[in-house]
C-alpha positions as CSV (number, residue, x, y, z in Angstrom):
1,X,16.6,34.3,-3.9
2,X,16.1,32.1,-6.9
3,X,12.9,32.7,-9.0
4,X,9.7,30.7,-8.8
5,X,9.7,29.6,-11.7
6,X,13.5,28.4,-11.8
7,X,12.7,26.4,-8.3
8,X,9.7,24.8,-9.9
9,X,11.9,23.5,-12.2
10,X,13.9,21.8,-10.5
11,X,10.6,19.9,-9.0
12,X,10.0,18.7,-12.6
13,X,6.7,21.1,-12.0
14,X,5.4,22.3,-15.4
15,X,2.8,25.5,-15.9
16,X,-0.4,25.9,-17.6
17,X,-2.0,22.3,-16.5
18,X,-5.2,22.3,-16.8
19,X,-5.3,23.7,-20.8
20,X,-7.0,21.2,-22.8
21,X,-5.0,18.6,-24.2
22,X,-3.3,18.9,-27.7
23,X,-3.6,22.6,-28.0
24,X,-7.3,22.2,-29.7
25,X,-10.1,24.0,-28.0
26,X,-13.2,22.5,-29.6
27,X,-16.3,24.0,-29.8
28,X,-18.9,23.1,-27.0
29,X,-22.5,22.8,-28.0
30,X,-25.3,23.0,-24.9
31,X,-27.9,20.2,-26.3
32,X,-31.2,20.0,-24.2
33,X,-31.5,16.4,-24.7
34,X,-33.5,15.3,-21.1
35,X,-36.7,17.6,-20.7
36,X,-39.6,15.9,-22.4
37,X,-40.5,11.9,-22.8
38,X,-39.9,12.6,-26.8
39,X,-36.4,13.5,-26.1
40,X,-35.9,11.1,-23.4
41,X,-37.1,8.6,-26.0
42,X,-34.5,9.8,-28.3
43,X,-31.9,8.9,-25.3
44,X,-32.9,5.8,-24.7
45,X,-33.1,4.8,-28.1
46,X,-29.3,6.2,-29.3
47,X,-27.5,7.4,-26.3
48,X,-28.3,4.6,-24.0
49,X,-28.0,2.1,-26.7
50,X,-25.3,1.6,-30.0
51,X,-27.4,1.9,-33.5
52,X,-26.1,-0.3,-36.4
53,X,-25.7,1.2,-38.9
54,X,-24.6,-1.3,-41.6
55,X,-27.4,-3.8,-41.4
56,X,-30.6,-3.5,-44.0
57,X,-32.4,-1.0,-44.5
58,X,-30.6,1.5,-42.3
59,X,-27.3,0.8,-44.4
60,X,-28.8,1.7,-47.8
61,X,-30.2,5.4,-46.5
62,X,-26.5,6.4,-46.1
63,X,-24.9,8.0,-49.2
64,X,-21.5,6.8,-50.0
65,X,-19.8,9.7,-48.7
66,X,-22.1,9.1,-45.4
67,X,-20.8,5.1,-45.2
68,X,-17.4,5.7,-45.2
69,X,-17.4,8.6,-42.5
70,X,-19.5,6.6,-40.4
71,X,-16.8,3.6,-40.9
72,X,-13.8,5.5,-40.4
73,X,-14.9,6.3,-36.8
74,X,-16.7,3.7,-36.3
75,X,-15.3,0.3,-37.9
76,X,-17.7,-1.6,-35.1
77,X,-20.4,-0.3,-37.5
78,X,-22.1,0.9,-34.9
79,X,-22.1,4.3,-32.8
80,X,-24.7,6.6,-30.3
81,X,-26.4,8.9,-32.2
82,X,-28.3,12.4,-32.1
83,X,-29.6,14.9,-34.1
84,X,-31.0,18.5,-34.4
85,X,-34.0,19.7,-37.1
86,X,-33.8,22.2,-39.7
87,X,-34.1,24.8,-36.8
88,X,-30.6,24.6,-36.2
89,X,-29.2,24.3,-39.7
90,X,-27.0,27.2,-39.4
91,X,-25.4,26.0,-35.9
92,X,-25.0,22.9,-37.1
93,X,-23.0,23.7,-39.9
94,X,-20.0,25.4,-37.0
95,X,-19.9,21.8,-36.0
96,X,-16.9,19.5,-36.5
97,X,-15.4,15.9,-35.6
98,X,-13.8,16.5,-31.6
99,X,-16.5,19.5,-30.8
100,X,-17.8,18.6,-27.7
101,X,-21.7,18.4,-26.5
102,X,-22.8,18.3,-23.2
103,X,-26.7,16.8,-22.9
104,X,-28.9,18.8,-20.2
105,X,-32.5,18.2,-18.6
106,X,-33.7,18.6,-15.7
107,X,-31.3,20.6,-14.2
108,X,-28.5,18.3,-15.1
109,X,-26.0,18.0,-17.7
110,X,-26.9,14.4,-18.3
111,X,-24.3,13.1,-20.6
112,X,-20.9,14.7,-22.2
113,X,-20.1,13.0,-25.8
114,X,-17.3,13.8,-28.2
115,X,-18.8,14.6,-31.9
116,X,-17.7,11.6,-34.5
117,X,-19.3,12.0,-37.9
118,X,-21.7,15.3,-39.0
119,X,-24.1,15.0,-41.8
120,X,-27.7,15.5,-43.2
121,X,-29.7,12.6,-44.0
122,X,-33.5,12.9,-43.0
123,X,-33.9,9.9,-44.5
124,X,-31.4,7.9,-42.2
125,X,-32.7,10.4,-39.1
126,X,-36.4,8.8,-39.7
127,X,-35.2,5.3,-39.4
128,X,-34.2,6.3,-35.4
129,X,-36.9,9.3,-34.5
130,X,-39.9,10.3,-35.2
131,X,-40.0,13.2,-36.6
132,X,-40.8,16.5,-34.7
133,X,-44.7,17.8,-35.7
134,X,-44.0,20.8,-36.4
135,X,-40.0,21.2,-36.7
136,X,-39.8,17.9,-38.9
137,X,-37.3,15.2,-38.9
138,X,-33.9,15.5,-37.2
139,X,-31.8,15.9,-40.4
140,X,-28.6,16.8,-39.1
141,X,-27.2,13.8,-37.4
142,X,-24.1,13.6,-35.4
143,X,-22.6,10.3,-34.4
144,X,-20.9,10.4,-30.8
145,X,-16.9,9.4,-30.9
146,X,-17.0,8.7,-27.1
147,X,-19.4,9.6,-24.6
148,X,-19.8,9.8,-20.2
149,X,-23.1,9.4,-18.8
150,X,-22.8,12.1,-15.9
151,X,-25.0,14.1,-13.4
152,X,-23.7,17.1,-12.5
153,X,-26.2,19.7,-11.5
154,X,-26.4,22.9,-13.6
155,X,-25.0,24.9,-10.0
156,X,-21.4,23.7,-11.1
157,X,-21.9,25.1,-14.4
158,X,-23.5,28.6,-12.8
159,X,-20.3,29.0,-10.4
160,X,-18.1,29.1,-13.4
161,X,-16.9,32.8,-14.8
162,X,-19.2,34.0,-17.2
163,X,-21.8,31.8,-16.9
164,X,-25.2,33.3,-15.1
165,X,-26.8,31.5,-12.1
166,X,-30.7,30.5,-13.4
167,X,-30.1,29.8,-16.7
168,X,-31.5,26.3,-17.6
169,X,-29.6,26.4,-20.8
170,X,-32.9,26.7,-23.3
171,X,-32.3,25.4,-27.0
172,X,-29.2,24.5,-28.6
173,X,-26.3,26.7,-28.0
174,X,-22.3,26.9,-29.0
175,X,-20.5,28.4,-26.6
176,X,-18.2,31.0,-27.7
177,X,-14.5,30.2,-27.1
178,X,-14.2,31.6,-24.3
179,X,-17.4,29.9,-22.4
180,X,-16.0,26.7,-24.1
181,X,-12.4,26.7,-22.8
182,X,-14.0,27.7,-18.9
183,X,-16.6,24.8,-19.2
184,X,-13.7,22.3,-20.2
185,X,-11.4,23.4,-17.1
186,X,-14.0,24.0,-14.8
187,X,-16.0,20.4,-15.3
188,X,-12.6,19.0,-15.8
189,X,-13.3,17.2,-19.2
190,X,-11.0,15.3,-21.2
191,X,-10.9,13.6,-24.4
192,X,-8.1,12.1,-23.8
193,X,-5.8,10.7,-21.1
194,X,-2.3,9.1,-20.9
195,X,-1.9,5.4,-19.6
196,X,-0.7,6.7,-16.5
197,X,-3.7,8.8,-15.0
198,X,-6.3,5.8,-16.9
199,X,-4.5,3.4,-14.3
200,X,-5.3,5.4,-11.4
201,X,-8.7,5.9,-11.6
202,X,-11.5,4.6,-9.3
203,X,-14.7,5.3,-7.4
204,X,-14.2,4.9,-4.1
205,X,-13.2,8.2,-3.1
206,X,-16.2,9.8,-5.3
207,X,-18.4,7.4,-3.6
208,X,-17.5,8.6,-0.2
209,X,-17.6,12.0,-0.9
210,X,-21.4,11.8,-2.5
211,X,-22.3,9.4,0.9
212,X,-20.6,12.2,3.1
213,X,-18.6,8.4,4.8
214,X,-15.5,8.6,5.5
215,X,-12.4,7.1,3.0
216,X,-11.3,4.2,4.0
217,X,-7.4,3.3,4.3
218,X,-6.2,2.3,1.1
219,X,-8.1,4.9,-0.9
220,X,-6.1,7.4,-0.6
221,X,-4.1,6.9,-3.1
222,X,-7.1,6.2,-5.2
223,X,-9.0,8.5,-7.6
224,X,-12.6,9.1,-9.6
225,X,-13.9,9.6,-12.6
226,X,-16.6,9.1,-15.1
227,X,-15.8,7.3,-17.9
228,X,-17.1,5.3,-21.0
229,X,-14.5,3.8,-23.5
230,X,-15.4,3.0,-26.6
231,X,-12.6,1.5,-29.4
232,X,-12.3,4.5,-31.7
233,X,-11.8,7.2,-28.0
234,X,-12.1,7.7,-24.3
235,X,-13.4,10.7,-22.6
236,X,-13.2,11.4,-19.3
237,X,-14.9,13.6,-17.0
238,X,-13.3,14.0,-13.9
239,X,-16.2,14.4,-11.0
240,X,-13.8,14.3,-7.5
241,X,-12.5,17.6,-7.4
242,X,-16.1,19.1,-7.5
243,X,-17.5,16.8,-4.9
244,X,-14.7,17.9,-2.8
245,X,-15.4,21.0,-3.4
246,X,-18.8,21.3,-2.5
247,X,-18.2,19.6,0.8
248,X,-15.6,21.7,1.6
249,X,-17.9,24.8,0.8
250,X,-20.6,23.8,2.7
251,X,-18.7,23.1,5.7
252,X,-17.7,26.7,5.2
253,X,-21.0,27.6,5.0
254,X,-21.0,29.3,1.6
255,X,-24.3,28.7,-0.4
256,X,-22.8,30.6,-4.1
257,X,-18.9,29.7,-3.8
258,X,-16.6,31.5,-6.2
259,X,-14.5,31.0,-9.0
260,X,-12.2,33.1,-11.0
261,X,-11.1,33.6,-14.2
262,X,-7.3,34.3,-14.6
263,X,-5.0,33.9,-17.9
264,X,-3.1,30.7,-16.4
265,X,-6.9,29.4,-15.9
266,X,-9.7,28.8,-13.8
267,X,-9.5,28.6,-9.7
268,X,-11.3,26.2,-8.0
269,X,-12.4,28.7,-5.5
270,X,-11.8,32.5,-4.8
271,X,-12.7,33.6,-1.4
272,X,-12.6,37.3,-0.6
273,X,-10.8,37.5,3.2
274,X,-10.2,40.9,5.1
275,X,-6.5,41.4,4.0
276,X,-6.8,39.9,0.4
277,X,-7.8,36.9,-0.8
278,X,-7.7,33.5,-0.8
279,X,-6.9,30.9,-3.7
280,X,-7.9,27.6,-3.3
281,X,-7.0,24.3,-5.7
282,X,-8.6,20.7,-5.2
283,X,-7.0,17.5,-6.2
284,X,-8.8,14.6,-6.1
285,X,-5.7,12.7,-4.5
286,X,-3.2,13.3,-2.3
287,X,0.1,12.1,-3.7
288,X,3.1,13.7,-4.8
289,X,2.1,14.6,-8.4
290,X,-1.2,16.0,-7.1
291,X,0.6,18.3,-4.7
292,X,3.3,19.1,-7.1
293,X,0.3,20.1,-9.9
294,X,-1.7,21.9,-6.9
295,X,1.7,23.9,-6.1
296,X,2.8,24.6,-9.8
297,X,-1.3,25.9,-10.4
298,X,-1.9,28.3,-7.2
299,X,1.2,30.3,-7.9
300,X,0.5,30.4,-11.0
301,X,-2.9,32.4,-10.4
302,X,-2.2,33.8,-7.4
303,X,-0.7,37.3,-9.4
304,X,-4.0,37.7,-11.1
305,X,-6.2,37.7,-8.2
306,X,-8.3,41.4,-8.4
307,X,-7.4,41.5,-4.6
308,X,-3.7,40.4,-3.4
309,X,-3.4,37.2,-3.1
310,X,-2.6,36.7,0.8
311,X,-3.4,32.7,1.2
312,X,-3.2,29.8,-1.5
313,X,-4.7,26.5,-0.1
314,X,-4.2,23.4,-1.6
315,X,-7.4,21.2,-1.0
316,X,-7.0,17.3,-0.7
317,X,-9.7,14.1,0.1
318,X,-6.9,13.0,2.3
319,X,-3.9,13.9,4.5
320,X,-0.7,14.2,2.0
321,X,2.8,12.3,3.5
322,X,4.5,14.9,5.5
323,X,7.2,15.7,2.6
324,X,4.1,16.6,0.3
325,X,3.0,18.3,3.3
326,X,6.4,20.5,3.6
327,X,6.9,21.0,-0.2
328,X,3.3,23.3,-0.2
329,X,4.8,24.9,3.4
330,X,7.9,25.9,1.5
331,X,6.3,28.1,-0.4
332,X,3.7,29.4,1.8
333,X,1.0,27.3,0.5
334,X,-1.7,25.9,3.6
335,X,-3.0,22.3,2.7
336,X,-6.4,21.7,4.1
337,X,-7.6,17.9,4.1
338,X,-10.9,15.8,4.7
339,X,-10.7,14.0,7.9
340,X,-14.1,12.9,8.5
341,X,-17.3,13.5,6.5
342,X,-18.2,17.2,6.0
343,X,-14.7,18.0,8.6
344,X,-11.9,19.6,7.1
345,X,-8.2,20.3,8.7
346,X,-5.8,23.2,8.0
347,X,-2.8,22.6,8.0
348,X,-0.9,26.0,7.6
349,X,2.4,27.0,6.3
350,X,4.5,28.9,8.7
351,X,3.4,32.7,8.7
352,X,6.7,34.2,8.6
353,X,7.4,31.6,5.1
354,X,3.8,33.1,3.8
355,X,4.6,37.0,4.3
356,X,8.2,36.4,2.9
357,X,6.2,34.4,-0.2
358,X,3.0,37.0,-0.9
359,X,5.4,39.5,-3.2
360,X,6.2,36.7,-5.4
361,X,2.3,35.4,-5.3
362,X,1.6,38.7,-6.2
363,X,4.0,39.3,-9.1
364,X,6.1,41.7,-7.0
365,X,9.5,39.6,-6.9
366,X,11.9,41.4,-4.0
367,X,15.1,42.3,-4.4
């Protein structure tokens, strides 16, 4: 029998898909940006709104060096701001153009922005907060490339590898590499995206899945994202998969679902089953690339499962055409789908195709 990775080939089905785009893992910086009216404020004020910066008297705080940064990501001459006190001069000065922040409160990441310009400039910081009473002005500003209002609850974040279920993410934090390429994959951020996937992207799906309704035909095809597009970038922050998830989950009636950790990336949800266990992918549509990339991904982990992996699942919002459908069940691979709010149908590959499959899931090619 021909290898995996030679038949995958022929499918045009490429590895390693979820790794952040362009090979650059930025840094990612928790900001508490949400939890007190001063901060909310603050949000209101530079997040919710563009600042100027070009226009008198705001222009002439900037130094030269300042102006042109500013300009060269911004040539609207205006951007969202935000900023961090003398507190957090030495984590500040880690920070680069591309790292990414995510803004919490209340339990929430609120916002996910892209870092443009990074300087110090009290001065400038003044003329858009008041400063803190006892921590002083916010002197290291940071204008925001792109940004995406979210709200995903800090429970997505907790479910990751690594990360601790509780933790309300307390003062500014950088995430070390590791933490930052899990929090990319697992919230399934993006700064940026080809033409093709920009096309595709809707609510309706998303909107059904938070209103537990059921899809309606024609929106199967569809999918969802958050997204803000400003001139200079566009980042996206793709929300379907996780709603997905957590129906799915709770019609399974797990209250703390699972992920793992593997080398080809992070699982969308590792349940432990008697014989083994079970790998399961979402896609937040149901068409032939989306099985193809759920196919390519759950063989992919499957060997690094800390139990065998017996079972890979591909999880959809919808039913995929019945070639999709045998493409996963030539390989072993179930496909479970949404039928109805909170309902959820297997449909499983043949079990003599799955126990012929598991040595290969398992790294243990036969002869």
């Amino acid at each position: 029998m021909a290898t995996l990775e030679a038949e995958l080939s022929k499918l045009g089905v490429m590895f390693d898909l979820r790794s952040y785009t362009g090979g650059f893992v930025p840094l990612v910086v928790i900001q508490p940006s949400y939890g007190n009216p001063a901060a909310r404020r603050h949000w209101r004020d530079t997040l919710d709104a563009h600042v100027d910066f070009t226009t008198h008297p705001r222009a002439s705080l900037l130094t030269p060096d300042q102006r042109k940064q500013l300009n060269e990501f911004h040539p609207s001459g205006a951007a969202r701001f935000w900023g961090a006190t003398s507190v957090q001069d030495t984590k500040m000065d880690r920070l680069h153009a591309g790292d990414i922040v995510l803004f919490t409160g209340k339990n929430h990441v609120r916002g996910i922005g892209e870092i443009g310009a990074l300087f110090r400039n009290a001065q400038f910081a003044n003329s858009m907060w008041t400063e803190d009473p006892t921590k002083g002005s916010w002197h290291n500003v940071y204008s925001l490339l792109s940004f995406a209002p979210t709200e995903i609850p800090y429970e997505e974040i907790w479910a990751l590898p690594g990360f601790n279920v509780g933790d309300n993410f307390i003062g500014l934090r950088i995430l070390d590499p590791e933490k930052a390429t899990t929090i990319l994959d697992g919230l399934g951020i993006e700064a940026q995206v080809d033409a093709e996937l920009g096309r595709q992207l809707h609510e309706p799906v998303a909107r059904a899945l938070r209103t537990h309704t059921d899809i309606v035909d024609g929106e199967a095809l569809r999918t969802q994202t958050t997204r803000y597009t400003l001139t200079e970038r566009e980042l996206v922050v793709h929300r379907t998969e996780a709603l997905l998830l957590q129906e799915y989950t709770d019609s399974l009636g797990i209250d703390q679902p699972q992920r793992l950790r593997t080398p080809a990336g992070i699982t969308d949800l590792h349940l432990t089953r008697p014989d083994g266990s079970e790998v399961v992918e979402a896609k937040r549509a149901s068409t032939r690339r989306f099985v193809r990339e759920a196919l390519a991904q759950l063989l992919d982990y499957a060997p690094h499962t800390p139990e065998p992996a017996t079972r890979l699942t591909a999880l959809f919002p919808t039913r995929p055409a019945d070639q999709e459908l045998a493409l996963l069940h030539r390989y072993g691979i179930d496909c479970v789908y949404r039928t109805h709010p909170r309902a959820f149908e297997r449909a499983p590959a043949d079990q003599e195709v799955r126990a012929g499959m598991t040595p290969f899931w398992q790294g243990r090619p036969s002869n």
